[in-house]
N, C-alpha and C positions, 0 to 999 in steps of 0.2 A: 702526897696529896695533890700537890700540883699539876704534875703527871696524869695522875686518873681522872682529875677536875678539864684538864685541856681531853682527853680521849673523849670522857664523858659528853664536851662541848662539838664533838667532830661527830660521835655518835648521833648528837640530838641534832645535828643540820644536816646530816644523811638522811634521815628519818623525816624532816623536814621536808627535804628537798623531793622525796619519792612522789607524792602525791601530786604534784608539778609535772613527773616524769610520765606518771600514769596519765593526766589530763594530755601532754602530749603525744603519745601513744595513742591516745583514744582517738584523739583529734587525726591523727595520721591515717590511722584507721577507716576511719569517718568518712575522710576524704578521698580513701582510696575508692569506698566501695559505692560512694556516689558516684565518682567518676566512671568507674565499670557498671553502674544501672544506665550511666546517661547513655556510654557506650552503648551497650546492649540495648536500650531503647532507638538508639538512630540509628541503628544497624537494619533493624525493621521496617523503620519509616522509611529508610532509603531506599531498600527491597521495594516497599508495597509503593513507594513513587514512580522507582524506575520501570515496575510492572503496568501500574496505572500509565504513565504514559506512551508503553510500547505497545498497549490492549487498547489505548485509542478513546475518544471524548464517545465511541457511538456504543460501548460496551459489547462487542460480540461475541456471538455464543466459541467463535475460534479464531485466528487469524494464521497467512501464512506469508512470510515473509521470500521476497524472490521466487514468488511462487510460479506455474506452469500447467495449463489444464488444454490435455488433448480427447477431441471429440472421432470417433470412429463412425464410416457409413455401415450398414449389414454386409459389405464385402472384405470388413476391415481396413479399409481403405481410408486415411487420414480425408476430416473433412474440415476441421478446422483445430490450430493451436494459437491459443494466446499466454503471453507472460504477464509478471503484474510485479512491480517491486514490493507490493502489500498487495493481500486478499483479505478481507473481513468477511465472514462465516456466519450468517445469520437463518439457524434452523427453523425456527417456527416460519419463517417466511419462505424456507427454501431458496436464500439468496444468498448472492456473494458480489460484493462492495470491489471495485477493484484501484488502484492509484497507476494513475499511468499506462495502461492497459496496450499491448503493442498485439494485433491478431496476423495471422496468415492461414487466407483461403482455397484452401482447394477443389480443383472441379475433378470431374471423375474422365476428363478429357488428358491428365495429366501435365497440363498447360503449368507456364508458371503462374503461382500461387496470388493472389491478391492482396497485400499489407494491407493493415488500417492501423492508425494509430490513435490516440484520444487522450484528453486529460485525464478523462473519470469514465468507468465505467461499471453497470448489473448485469449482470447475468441472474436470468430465473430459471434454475435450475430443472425445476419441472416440465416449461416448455420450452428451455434449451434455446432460449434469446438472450443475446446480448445487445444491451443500449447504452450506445457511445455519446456523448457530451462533452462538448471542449476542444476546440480547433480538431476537429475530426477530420483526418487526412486518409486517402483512398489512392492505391499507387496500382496501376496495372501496368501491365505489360502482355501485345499483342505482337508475336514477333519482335523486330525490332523498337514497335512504335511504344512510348511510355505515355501516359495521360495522369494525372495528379487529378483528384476532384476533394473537396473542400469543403466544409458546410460545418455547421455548428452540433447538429444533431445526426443520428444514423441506427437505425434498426438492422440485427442481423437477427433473420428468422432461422435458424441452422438445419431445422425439421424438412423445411420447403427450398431450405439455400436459396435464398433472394434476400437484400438489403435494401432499404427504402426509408426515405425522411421526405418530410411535408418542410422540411424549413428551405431556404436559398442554396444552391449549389453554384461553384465555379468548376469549371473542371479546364485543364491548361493540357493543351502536348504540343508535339512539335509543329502543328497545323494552325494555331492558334487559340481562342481562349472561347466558351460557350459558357452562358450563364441560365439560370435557371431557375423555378422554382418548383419543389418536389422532385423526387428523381426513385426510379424503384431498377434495381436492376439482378438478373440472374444467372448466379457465380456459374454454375456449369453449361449455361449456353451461351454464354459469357457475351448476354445482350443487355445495353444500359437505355432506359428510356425513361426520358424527361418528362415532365408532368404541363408546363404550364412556363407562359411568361417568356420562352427561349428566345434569346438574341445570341450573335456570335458575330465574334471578329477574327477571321481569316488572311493570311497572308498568301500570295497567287505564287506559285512556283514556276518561277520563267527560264 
């Protein structure tokens, strides 16, 4: 009797104890699968962040990263390429946003090409102008001679090939420095003429 009285007693704290077992179980459970919802919920959120900020605060219809856009004259003949480390793509406008914008000009002279470079630049697609903004640099080369010109702002009309800005120009070569305000000039007869205001300082070659 003793015997069956103690199994009896091991019986009923098995039975006992189950229900403990199960709560833990449950609880393990529980835990797992909130853990794998939270996962899979920040798995999302991380996506749809790291999307949101690669697509940029202005929402564009596309964008293209290290991007590169060359324009052809009717002879096939390169008239102008510029790079961009970002393009932002905005269709209903016909535009394209560009970060950093680096261009190379060509005349139909075969001459070397004219650099511009810029912080920001548009391009309007439709009348095939780009407008440079932000320490906008202008590099020529005539022969030997190089000249740098300067200015804050810069239109390139690509249709007519002339660039022109109404804000302050410097322009620097090996001759000395001409300053200026307004400046229009045109790539393939690759004549630059100042608007207004011109001073220069010249050094005499003796």
């Amino acid at each position: 009797m003793a015997q069956n009285g103690k199994n009896g007693l091991v019986s009923t704290l098995t039975m006992a104890n189950r229900p403990k077992l199960r709560m833990l179980a449950l609880a393990a459970t529980l835990t797992a699968t909130v853990f794998l919802l939270w996962q899979s919920d920040e798995a999302p959120l991380n996506r749809d962040r790291e999307a949101q900020q690669l697509r940029g605060e202005a929402e564009p219809d596309g964008f293209v990263v290290n991007g590169s856009y060359t324009s052809y004259d009717e002879t096939g003949h390169r008239k102008i390429v510029f790079t961009s480390p970002r393009i932002e793509q905005f269709e209903d406008e016909n535009l394209a946003i560009m970060e950093s914008p680096n261009a190379e000009l060509f005349s139909a002279t075969g001459d070397e090409p004219w650099l511009l470079e810029a912080e920001n630049g548009r391009l309007l697609r439709n009348e095939d102008i780009l407008n440079l903004s932000g320490n906008v640099r202008v590099l020529r080369t005539i022969g030997d001679r190089e000249a740098t010109l300067v200015t804050e702002t810069l239109t390139l009309d690509n249709n007519q090939g002339i660039v022109y800005t109404d804000d302050p120009v410097k322009i620097t070569d090996s001759l000395g420095i001409t300053r200026a305000t307004g400046m229009k000039a045109w790539i393939d007869k690759r004549i630059l003429e100042l608007n207004s205001q011109v001073e220069g300082r010249y050094e005499t070659v003796r």
